[in-house]
Backbone as JSON, one array per atom type, in Angstrom:
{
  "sequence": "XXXXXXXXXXXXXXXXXXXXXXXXXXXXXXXXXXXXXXXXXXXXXXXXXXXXXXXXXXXXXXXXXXXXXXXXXXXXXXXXXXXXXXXXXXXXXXXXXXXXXXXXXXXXXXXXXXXXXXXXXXXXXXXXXXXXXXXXXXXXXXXXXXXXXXXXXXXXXXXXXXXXXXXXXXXXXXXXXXXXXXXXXXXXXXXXXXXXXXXXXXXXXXXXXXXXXXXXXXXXXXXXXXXXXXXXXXXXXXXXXXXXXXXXXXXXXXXXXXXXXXXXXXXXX",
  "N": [[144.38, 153.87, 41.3], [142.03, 154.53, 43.84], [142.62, 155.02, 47.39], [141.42, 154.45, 50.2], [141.87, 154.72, 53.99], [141.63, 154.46, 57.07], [139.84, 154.66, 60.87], [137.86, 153.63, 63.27], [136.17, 155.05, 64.59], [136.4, 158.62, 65.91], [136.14, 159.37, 68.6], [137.59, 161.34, 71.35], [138.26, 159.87, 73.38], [138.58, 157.24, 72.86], [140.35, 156.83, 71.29], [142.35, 157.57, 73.08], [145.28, 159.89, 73.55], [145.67, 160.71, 70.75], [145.06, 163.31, 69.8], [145.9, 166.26, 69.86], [146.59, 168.34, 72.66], [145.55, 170.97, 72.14], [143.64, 170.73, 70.18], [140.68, 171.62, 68.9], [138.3, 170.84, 67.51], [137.55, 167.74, 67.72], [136.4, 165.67, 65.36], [137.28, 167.49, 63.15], [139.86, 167.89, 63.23], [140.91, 164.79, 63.16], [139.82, 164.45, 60.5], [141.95, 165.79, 59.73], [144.23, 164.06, 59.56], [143.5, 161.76, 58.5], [142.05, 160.46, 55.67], [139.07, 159.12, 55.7], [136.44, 157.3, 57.2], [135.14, 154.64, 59.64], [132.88, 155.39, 60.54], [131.67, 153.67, 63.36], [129.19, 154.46, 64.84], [126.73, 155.03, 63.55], [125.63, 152.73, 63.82], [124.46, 151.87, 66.46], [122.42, 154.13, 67.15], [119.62, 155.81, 65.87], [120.76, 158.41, 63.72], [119.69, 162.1, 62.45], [118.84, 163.37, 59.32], [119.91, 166.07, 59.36], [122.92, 166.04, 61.52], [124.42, 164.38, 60.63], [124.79, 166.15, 58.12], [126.53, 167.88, 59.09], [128.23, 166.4, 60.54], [129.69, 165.96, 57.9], [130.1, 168.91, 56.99], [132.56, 169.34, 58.85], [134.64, 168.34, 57.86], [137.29, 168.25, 54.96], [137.23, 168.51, 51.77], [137.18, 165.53, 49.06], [137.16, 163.82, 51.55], [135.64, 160.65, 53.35], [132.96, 159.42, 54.32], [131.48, 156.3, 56.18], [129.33, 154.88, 56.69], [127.68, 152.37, 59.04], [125.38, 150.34, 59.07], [122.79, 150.61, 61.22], [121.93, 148.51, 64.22], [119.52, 148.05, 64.73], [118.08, 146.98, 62.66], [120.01, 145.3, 61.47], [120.15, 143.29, 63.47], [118.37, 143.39, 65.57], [115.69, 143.15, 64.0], [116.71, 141.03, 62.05], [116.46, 141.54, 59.5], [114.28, 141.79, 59.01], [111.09, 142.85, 57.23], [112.05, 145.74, 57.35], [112.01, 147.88, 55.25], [111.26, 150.61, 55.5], [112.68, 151.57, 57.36], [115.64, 151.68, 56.45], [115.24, 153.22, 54.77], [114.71, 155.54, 55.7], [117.43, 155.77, 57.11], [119.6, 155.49, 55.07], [118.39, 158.22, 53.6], [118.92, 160.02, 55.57], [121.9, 159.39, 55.48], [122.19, 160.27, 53.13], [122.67, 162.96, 53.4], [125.39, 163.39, 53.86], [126.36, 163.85, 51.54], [128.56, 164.5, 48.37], [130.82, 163.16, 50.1], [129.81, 160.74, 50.93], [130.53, 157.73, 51.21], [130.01, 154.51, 51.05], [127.95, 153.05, 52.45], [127.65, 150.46, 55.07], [126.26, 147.11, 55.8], [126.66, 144.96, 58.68], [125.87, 141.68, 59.08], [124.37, 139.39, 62.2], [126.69, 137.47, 63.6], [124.96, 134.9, 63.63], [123.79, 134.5, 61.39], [123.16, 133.06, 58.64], [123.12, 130.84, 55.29], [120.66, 129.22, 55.39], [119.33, 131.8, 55.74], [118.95, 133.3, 53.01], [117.05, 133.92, 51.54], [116.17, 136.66, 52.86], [118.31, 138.19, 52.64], [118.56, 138.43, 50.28], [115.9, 139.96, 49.65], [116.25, 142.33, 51.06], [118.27, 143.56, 49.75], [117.39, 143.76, 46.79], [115.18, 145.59, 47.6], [116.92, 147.84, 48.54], [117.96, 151.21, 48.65], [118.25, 152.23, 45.28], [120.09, 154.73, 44.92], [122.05, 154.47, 46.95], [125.46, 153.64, 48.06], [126.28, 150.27, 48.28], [127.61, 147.8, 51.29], [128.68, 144.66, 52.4], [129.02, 142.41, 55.13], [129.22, 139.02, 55.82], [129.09, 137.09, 58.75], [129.19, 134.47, 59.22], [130.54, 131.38, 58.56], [129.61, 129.55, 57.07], [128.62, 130.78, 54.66], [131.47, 130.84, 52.8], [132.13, 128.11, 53.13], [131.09, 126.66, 51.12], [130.75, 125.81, 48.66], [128.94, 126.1, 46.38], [126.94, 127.79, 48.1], [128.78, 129.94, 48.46], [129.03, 130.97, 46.08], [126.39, 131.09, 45.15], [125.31, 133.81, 46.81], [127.75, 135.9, 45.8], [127.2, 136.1, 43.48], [124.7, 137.14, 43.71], [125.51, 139.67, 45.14], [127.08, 140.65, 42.76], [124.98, 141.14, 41.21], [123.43, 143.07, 42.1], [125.24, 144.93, 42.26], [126.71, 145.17, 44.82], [129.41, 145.72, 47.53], [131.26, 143.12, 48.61], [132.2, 142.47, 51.98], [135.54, 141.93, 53.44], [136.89, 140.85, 56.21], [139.39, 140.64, 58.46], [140.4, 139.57, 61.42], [141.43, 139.23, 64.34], [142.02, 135.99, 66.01], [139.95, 135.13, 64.59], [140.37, 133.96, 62.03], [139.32, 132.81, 60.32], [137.12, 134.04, 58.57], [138.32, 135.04, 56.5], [137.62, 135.45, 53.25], [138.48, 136.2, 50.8], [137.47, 136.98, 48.45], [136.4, 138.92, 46.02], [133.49, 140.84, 45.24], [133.29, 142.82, 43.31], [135.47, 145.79, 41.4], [136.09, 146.63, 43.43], [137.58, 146.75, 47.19], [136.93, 145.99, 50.31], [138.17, 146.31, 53.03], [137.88, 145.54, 56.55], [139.98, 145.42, 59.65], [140.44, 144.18, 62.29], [142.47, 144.09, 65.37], [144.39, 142.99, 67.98], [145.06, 144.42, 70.14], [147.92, 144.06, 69.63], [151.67, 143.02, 69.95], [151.33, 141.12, 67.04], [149.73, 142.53, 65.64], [150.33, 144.33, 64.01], [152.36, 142.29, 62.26], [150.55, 140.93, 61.19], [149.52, 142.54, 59.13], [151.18, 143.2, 57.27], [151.27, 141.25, 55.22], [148.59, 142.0, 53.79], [150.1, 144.2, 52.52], [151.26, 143.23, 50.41], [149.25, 141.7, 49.3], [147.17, 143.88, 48.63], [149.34, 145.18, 46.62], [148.77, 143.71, 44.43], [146.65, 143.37, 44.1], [146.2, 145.87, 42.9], [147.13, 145.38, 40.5], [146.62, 144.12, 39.02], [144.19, 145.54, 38.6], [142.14, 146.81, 39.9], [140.03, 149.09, 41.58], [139.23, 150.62, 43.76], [140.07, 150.84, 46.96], [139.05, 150.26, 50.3], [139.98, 150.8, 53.42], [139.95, 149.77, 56.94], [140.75, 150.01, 60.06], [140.47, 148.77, 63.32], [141.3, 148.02, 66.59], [140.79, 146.28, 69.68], [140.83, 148.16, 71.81], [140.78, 150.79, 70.91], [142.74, 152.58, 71.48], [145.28, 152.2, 70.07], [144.91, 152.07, 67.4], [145.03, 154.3, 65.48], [148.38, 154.59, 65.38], [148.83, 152.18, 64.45], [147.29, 152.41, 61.78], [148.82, 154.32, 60.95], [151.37, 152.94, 60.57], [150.54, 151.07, 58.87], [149.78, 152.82, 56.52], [152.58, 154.25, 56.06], [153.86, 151.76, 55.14], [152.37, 151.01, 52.82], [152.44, 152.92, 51.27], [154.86, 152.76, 49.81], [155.04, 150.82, 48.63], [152.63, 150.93, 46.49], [153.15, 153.1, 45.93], [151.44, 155.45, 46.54], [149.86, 158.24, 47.83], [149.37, 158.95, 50.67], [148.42, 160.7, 53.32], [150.24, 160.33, 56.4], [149.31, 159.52, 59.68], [149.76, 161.44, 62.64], [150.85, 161.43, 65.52], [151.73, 162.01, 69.53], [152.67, 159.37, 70.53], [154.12, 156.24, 72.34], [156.85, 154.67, 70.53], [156.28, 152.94, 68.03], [156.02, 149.39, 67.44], [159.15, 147.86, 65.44], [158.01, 146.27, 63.34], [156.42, 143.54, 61.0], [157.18, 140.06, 60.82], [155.75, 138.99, 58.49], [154.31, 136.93, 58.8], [152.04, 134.72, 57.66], [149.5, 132.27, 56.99], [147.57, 132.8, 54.88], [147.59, 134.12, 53.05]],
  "CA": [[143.54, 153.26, 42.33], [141.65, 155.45, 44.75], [142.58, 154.42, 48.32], [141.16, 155.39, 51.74], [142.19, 154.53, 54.82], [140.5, 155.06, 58.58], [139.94, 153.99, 61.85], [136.14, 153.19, 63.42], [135.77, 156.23, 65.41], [137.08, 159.43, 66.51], [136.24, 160.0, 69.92], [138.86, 161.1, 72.29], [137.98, 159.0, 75.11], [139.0, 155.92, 72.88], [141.64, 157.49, 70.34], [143.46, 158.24, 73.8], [146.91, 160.4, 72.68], [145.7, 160.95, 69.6], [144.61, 164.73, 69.92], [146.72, 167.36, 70.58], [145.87, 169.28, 73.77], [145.1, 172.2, 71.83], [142.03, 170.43, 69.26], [139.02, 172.21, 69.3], [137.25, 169.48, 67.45], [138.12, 165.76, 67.37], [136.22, 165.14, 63.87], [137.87, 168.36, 61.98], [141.72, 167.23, 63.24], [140.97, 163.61, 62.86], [139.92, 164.34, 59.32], [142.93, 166.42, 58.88], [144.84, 163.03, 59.43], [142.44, 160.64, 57.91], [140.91, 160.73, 54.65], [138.01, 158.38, 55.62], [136.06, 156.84, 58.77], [134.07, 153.84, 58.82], [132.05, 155.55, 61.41], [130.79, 152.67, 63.54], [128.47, 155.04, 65.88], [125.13, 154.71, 63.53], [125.52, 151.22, 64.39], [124.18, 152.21, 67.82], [121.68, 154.94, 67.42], [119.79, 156.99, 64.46], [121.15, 159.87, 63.65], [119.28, 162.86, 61.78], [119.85, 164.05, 58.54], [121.01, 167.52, 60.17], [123.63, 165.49, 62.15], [125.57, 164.14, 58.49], [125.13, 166.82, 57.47], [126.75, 168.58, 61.09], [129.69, 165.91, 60.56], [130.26, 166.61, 56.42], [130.63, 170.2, 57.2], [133.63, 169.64, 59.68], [135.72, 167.59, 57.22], [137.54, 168.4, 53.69], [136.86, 167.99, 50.33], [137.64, 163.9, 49.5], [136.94, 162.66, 52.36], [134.74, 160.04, 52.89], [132.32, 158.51, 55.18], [131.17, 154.48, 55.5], [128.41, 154.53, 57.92], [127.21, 151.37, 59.14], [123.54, 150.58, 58.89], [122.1, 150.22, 62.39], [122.08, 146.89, 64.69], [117.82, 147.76, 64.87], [117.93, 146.35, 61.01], [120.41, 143.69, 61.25], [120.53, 142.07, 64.47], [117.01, 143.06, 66.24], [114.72, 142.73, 62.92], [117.61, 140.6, 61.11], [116.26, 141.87, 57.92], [112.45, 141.36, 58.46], [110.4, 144.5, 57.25], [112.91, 146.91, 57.64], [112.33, 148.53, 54.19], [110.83, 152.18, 55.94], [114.19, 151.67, 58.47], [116.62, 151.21, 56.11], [114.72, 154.22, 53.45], [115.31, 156.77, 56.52], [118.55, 155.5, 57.36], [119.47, 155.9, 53.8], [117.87, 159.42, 53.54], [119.6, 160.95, 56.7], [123.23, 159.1, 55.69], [122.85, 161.11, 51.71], [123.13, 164.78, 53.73], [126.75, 163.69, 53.5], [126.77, 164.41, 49.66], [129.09, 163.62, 47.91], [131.56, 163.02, 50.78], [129.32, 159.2, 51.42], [131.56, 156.65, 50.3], [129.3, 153.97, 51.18], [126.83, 152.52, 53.74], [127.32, 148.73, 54.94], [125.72, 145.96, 56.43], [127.11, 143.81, 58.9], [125.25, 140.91, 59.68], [125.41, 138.29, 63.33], [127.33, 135.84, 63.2], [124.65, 133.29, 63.52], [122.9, 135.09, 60.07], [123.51, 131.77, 57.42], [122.91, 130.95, 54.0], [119.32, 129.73, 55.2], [118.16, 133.29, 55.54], [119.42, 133.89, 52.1], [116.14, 135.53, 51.01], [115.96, 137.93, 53.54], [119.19, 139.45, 52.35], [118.35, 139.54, 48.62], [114.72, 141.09, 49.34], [117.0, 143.44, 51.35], [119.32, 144.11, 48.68], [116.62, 144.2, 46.13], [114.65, 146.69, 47.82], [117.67, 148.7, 49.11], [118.18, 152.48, 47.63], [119.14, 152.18, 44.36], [121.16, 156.08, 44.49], [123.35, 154.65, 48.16], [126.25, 151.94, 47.31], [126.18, 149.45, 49.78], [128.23, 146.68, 51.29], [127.6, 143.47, 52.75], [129.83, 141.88, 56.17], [128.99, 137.98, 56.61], [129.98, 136.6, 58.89], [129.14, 132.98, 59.27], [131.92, 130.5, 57.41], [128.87, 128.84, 56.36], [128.8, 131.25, 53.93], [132.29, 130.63, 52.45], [132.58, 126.9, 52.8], [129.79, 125.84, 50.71], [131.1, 126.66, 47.03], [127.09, 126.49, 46.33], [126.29, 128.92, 48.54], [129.24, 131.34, 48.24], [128.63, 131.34, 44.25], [124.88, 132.15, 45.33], [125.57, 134.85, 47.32], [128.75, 136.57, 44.9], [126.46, 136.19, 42.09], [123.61, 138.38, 43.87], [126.0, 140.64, 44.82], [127.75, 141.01, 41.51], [123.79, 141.9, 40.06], [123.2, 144.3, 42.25], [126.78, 146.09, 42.38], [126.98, 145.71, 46.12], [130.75, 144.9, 47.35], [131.39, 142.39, 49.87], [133.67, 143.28, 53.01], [136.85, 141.09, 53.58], [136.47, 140.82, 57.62], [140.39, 140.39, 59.02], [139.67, 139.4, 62.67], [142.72, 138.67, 65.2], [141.41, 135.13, 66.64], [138.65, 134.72, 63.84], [141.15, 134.58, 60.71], [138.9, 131.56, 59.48], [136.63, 134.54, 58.08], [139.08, 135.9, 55.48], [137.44, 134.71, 51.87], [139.54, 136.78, 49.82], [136.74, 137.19, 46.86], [135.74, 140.4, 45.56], [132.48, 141.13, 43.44], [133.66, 144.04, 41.91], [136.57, 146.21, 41.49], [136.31, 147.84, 45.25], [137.97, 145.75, 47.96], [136.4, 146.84, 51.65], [138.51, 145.71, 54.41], [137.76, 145.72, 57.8], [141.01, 144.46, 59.52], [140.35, 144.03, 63.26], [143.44, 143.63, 65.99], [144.14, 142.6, 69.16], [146.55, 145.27, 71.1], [149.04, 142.87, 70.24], [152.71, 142.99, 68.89], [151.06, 140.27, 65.81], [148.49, 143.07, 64.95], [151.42, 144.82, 63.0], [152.88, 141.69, 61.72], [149.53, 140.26, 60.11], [149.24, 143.85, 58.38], [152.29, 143.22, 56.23], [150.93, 140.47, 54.19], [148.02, 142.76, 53.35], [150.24, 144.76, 51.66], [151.66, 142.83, 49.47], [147.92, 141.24, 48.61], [147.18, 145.01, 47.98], [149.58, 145.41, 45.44], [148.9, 142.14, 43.49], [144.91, 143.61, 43.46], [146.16, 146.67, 41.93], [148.75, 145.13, 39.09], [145.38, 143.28, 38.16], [143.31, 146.2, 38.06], [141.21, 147.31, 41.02], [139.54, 150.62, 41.27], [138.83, 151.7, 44.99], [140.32, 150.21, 48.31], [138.57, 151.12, 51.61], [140.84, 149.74, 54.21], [139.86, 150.54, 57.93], [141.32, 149.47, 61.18], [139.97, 148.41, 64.36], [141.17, 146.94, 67.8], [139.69, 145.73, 70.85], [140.73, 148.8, 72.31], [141.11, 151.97, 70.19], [143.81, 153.67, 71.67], [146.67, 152.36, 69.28], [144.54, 152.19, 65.91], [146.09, 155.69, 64.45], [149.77, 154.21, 65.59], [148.35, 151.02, 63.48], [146.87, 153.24, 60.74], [150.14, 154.9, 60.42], [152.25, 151.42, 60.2], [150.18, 150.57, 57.58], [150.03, 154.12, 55.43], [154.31, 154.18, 55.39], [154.54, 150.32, 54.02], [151.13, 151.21, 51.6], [152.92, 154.0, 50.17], [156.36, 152.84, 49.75], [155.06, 149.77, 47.9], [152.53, 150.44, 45.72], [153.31, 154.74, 45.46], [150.28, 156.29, 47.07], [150.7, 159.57, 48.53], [148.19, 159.09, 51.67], [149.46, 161.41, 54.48], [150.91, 159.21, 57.61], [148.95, 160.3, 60.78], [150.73, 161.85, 63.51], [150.31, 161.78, 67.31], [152.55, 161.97, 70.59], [152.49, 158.05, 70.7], [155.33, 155.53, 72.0], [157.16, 153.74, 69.66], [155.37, 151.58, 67.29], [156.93, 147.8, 66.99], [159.91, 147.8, 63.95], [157.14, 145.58, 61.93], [155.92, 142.04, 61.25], [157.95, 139.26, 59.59], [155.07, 138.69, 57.38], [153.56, 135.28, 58.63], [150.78, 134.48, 57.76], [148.79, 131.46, 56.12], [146.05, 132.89, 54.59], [147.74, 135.09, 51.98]],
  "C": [[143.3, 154.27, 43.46], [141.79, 154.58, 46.24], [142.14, 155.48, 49.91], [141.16, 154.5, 52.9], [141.98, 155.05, 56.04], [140.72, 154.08, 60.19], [138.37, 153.97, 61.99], [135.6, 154.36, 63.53], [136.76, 157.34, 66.17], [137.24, 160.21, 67.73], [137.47, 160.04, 70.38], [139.4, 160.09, 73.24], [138.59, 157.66, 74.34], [139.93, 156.12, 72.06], [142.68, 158.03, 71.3], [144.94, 158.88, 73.04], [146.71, 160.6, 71.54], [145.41, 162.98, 68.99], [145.43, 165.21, 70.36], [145.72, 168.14, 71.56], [144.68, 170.76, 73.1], [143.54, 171.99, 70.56], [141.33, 171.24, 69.53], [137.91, 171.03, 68.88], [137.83, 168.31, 66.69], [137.58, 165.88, 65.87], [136.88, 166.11, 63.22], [139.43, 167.37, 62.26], [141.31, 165.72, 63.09], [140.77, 163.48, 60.79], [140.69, 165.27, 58.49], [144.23, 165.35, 58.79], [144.58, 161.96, 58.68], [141.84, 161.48, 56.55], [139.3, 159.89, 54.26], [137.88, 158.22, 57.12], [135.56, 156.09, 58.6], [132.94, 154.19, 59.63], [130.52, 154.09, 61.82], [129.49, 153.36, 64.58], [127.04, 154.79, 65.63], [124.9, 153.04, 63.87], [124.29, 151.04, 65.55], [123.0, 152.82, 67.8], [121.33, 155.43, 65.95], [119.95, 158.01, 64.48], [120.02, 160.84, 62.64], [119.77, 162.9, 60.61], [120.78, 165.42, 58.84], [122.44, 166.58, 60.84], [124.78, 165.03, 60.98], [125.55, 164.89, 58.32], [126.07, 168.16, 57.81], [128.42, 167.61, 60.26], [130.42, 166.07, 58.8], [130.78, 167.75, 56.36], [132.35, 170.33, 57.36], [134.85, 168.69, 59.07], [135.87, 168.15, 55.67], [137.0, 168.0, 52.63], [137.61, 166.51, 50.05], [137.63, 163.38, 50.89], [135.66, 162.38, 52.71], [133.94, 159.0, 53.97], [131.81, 156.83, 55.24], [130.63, 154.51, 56.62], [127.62, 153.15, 57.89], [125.75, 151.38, 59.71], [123.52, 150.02, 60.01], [121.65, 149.26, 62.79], [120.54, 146.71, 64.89], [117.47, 146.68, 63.24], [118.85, 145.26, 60.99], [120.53, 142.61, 62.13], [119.4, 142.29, 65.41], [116.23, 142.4, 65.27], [115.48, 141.72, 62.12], [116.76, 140.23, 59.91], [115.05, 141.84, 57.58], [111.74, 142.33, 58.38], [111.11, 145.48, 57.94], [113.05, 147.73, 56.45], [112.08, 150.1, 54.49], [112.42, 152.19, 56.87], [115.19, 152.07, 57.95], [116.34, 152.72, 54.9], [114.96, 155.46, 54.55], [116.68, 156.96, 56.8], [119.44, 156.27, 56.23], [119.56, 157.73, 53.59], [118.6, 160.25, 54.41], [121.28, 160.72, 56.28], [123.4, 160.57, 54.38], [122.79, 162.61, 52.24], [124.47, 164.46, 54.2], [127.52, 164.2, 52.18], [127.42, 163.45, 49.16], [130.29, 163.07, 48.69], [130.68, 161.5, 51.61], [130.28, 158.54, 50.62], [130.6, 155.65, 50.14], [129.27, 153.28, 52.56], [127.31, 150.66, 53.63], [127.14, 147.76, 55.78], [126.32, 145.14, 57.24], [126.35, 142.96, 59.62], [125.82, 139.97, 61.33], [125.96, 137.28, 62.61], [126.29, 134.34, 62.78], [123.17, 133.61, 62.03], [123.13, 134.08, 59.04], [122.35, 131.55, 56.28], [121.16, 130.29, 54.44], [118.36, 130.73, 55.28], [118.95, 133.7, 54.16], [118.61, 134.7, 51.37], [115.85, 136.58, 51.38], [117.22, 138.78, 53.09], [118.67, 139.62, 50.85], [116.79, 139.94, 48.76], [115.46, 142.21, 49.82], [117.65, 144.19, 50.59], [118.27, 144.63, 47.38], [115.78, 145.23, 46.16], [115.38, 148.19, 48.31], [118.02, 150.07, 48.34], [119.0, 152.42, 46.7], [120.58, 153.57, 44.43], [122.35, 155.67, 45.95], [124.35, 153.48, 47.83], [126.33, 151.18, 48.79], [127.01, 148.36, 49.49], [128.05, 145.84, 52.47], [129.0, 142.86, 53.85], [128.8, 140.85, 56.69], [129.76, 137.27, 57.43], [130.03, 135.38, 59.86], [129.79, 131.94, 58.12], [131.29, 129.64, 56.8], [128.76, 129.48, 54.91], [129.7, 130.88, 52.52], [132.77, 129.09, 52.49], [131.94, 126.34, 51.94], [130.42, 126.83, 49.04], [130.11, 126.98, 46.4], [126.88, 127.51, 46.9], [127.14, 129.98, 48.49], [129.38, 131.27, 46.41], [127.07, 131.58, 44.32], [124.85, 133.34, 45.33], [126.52, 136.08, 46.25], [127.87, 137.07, 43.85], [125.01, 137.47, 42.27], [124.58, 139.23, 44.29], [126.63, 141.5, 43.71], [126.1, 141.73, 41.18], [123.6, 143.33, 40.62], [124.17, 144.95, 42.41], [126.5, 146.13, 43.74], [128.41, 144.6, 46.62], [130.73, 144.28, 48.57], [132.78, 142.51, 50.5], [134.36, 141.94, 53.08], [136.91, 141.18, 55.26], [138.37, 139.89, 57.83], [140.34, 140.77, 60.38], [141.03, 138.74, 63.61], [141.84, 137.29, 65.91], [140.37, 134.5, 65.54], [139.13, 134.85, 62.41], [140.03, 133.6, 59.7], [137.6, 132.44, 58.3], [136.45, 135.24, 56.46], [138.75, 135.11, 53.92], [138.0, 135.11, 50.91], [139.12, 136.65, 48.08], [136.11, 138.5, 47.01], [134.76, 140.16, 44.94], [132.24, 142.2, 42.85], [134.92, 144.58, 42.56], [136.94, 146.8, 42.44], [136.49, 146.75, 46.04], [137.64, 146.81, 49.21], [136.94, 145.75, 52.38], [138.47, 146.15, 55.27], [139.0, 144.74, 58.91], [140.61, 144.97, 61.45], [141.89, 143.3, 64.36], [143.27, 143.49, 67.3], [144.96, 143.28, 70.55], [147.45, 144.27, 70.85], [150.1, 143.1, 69.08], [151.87, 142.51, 67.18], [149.96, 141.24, 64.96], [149.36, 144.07, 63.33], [152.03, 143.55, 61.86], [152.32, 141.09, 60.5], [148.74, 141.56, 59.41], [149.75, 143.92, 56.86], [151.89, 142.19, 55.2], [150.13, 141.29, 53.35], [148.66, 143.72, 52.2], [150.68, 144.3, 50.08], [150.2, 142.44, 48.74], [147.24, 142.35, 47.49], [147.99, 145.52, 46.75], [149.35, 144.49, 44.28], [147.35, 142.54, 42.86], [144.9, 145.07, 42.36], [146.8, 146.46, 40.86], [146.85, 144.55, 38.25], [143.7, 143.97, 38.18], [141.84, 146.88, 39.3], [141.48, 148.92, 41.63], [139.92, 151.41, 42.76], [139.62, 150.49, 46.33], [139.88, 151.23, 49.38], [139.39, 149.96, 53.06], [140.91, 150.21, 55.82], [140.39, 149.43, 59.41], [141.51, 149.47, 62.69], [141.25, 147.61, 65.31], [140.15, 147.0, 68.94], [139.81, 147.21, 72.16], [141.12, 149.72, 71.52], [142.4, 152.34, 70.13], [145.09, 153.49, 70.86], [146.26, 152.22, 67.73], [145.13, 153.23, 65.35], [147.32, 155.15, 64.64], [149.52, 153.11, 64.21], [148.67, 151.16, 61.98], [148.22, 153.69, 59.88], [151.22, 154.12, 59.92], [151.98, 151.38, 58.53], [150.04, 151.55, 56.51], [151.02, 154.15, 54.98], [153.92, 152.5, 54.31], [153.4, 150.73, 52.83], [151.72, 152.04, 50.43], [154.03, 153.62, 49.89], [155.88, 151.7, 48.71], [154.17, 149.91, 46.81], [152.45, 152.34, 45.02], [152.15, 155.75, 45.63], [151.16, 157.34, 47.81], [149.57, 159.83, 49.83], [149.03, 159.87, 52.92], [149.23, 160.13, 55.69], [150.54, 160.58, 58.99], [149.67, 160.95, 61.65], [150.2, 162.02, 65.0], [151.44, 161.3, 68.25], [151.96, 160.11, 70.83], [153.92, 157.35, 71.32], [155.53, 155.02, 70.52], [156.8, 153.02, 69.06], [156.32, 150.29, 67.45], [157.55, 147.97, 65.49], [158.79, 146.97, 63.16], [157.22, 144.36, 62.49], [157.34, 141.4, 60.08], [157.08, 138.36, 58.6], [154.15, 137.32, 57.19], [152.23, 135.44, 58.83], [150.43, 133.59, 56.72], [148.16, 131.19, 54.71], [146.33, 133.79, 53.19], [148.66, 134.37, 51.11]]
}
């Protein structure tokens, strides 16, 4: 099982303590710790192709980008004639090579199963050569066994994987269905002791997806304030590797003390 593991973003300013004084550049040493990013920045702004192809340079061989498709396409236009948007987007992300992992979508919250054709013309028209993945995240979605066997079923055709959204406050998100052998989690915390604790279930879930056969895990990890995601990151790399024998290097930075761990509660797993 190929696994990669990240944080959102590597600025300094919000990765506080994470840089040694002596860096020259945040993205090379961040991707000498990291073997992925989910880089949330195109979110925000478009970037060039020169610019991917500016941040591919300054990182190793295997590692792997997950740029998120721009909030002009899912939350100004939410999904309406954005096929020239989404074909540049696209075009500027593949001057990462082969160091793209994949591109993915996250829709608003208030995006529900009655716009369900605007995502599959989206998906249908979307670049067949970029892999893409899909973040809903209205529970309308997932309560409606009709509509999440709609939805699964167009993702299964077109091979695009749907993200697993672990949200401190918003656990009611967590649907815990795959439609294919790549599990994309986005595990969101809250600066808070419990952000460690509700990590530890994860792992165990993680090994139960690989005994039964799953290819790729992209597993990235957010809080509400950056500055202790690599401490996080690192929590969760030791227990990852000890349990299911990955050899992912365990970040390193002048940090306090992490919290000894969680005692594993949680509901939902």
């Amino acid at each position: 099982m190929k696994v990669f593991v990240g944080c959102a973003k590597w600025n300094k300013s919000d990765l506080k303590n994470f840089y040694p004084k002596d860096a020259k550049d945040e993205l090379a040493y961040y991707a000498s710790q990291f073997n992925s990013i989910e880089l949330n920045a195109t979110f925000y702004r478009a970037y060039p192709r020169s610019q991917f192809e500016n941040w591919g340079s300054k990182t190793p061989a295997g590692f792997k980008f997950f740029p998120k498709i721009p909030q002009t396409i899912s939350h100004v236009k939410r999904l309406n004639n954005v096929k020239t948007l989404t074909d540049e987007f696209c075009d500027a992300a593949s001057g990462l090579e082969e160091k793209l992992g994949m591109v993915f979508l996250q829709m608003n919250n208030n995006f529900k199963p009655k716009d369900f054709e605007k995502l599959e013309k989206f998906i249908i028209e979307f670049p067949k050569g970029t892999p893409l993945a899909v973040e809903l995240r209205n529970t309308e979605w997932f309560n409606s066994k009709v509509e999440a066997d709609r939805v699964w079923a167009l993702f299964k055709k077109y091979k695009v994987s749907n993200i697993i959204v672990d949200t401190a406050g918003r656990r009611d998100l967590i649907h815990m269905r795959l439609s294919s052998p790549i599990a994309f989690v986005r595990y969101v915390g809250a600066n808070h002791e419990s952000d460690y604790s509700r990590l530890d279930p994860w792992i165990e879930r993680i090994s139960k997806w690989q005994k039964n056969g799953l290819k790729e895990l992209y597993f990235f990890i957010h809080q509400n304030h950056e500055v202790e995601s690599p401490l996080l990151s690192a929590y969760f790399i030791e227990k990852l590797n000890k349990k299911i024998g990955t050899n992912l290097h365990v970040p390193v930075q002048p940090a306090p003390k992490k919290p000894k761990g969680g005692n594993g509660q949680s509901s939902l797993f």
